[in-house]
C-alpha positions as CSV (number, residue, x, y, z in Angstrom):
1,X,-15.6,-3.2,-2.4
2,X,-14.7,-1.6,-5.4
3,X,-12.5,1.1,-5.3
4,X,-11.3,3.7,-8.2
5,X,-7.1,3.9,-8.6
6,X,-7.0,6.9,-6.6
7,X,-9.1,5.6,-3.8
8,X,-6.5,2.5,-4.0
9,X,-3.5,4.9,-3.8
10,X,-4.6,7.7,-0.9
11,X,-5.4,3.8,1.1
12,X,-2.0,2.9,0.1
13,X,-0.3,6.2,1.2
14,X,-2.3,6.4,4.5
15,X,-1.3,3.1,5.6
16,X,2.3,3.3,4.5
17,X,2.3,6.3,6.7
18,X,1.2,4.5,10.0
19,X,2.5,1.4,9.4
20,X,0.7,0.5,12.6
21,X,-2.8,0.9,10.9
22,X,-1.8,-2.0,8.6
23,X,-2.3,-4.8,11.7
24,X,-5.5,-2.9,13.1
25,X,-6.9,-3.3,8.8
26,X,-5.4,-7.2,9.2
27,X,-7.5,-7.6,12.2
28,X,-10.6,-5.7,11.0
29,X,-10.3,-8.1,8.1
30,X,-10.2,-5.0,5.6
31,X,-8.5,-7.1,2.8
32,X,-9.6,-4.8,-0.1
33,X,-7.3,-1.9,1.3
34,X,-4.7,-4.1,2.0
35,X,-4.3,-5.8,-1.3
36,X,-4.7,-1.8,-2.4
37,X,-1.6,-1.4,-0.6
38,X,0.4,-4.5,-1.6
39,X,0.0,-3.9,-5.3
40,X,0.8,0.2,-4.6
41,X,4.0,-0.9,-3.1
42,X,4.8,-3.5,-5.3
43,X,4.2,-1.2,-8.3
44,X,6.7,1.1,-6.5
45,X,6.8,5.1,-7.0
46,X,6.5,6.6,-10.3
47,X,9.8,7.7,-11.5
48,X,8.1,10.8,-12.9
49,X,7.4,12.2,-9.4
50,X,11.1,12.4,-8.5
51,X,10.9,15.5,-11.1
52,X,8.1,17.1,-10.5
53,X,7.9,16.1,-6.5
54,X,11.4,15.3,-5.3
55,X,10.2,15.3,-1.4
56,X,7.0,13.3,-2.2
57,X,9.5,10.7,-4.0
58,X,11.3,10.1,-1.4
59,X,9.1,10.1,1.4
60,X,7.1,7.8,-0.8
61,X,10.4,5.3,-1.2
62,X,11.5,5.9,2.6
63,X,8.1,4.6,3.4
64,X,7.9,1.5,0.8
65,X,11.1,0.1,2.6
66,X,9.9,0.6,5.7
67,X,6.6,-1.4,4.5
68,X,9.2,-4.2,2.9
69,X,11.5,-4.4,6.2
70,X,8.3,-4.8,8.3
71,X,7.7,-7.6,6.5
72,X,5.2,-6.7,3.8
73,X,6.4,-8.9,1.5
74,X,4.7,-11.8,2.7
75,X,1.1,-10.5,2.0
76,X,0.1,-12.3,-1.1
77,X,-2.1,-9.8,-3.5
78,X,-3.6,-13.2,-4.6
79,X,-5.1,-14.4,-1.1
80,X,-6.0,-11.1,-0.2
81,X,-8.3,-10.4,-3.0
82,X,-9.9,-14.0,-2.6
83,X,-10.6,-12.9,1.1
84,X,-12.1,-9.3,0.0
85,X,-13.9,-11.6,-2.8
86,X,-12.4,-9.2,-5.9
């Protein structure tokens, strides 16, 4: 599955919204949006946007911790494109 970088980040900002729709794309074996994910939060949020979209930036950060205290630092970006064969 091949995605564009802003297919890869509205993927990344839906699931880090309902953070319960990451274990329903872990059991649906949807590993292309979840590596999406993983490298979106990785990457963190543009710096930039905390000028021009102070309320986006920090909804954006709020929900990156959230993703991190969840425990989405153990999803390897690695093993997950293997599995979605990228």
């Amino acid at each position: 599955m091949s995605m564009t970088p802003r297919d890869e980040e509205l993927v990344a900002r839906t699931l880090l919204a309902d953070p319960a729709l990451v274990n329903r794309y872990w059991k649906e074996q949807r590993w292309a949006e979840l590596a999406a994910l993983v490298r979106y939060a990785r990457r963190d949020v543009p710096a930039a946007l905390a000028q021009t979209d102070p309320a986006l930036y920090r909804q954006l950060r709020n929900q990156i911790t959230r993703f991190f205290l969840l425990g989405g630092d153990v999803f390897s970006v690695e093993a997950l494109e293997r599995k979605a064969g990228l």
